[in-house]
C-alpha positions in Angstrom: -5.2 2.0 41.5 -7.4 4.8 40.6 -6.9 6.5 37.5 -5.5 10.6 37.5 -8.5 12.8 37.1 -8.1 14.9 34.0 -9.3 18.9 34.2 -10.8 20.2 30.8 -8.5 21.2 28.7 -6.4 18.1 29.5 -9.4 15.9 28.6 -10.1 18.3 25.0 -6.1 17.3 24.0 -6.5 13.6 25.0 -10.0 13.3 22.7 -8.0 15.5 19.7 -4.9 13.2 20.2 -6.7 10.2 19.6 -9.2 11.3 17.0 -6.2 12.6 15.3 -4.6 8.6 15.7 -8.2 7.6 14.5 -8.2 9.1 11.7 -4.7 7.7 10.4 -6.0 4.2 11.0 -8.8 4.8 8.9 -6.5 6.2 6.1 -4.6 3.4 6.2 -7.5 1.2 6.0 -9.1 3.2 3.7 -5.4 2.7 1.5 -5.3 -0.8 2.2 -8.6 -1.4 0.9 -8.6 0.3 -2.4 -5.4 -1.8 -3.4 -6.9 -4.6 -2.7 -10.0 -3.3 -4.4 -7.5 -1.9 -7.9 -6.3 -5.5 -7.7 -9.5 -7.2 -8.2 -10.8 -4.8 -10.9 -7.3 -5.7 -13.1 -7.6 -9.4 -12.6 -11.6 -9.2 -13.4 -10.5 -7.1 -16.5 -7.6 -9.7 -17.3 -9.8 -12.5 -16.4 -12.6 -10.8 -18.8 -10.2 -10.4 -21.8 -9.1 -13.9 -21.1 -12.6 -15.3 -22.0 -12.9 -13.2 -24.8 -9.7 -14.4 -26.7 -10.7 -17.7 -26.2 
């Protein structure tokens, strides 16, 4: 099966459409990661304040 040939502007909304998904992946990524990122800093600072009371 051969794939439908695309003109121009077809092809320009296709690349925008997905650049546009891109970029919400990366957000969410980019989300993802500094929550997981916040949670090591508090337990490093509760860990950190652990040592020191003891």
């Amino acid at each position: 099966m051969r794939p439908k040939t695309l003109n121009f502007e077809q092809l320009v909304k296709q690349n925008k459409q997905e650049l546009l998904k891109d970029e919400m992946s990366i957000k969410q990524i980019e989300l993802r990661l500094e929550k997981k990122h916040n949670k090591y800093l508090l337990q490093k600072k509760r860990s950190d304040s652990d040592k020191l009371n003891v």
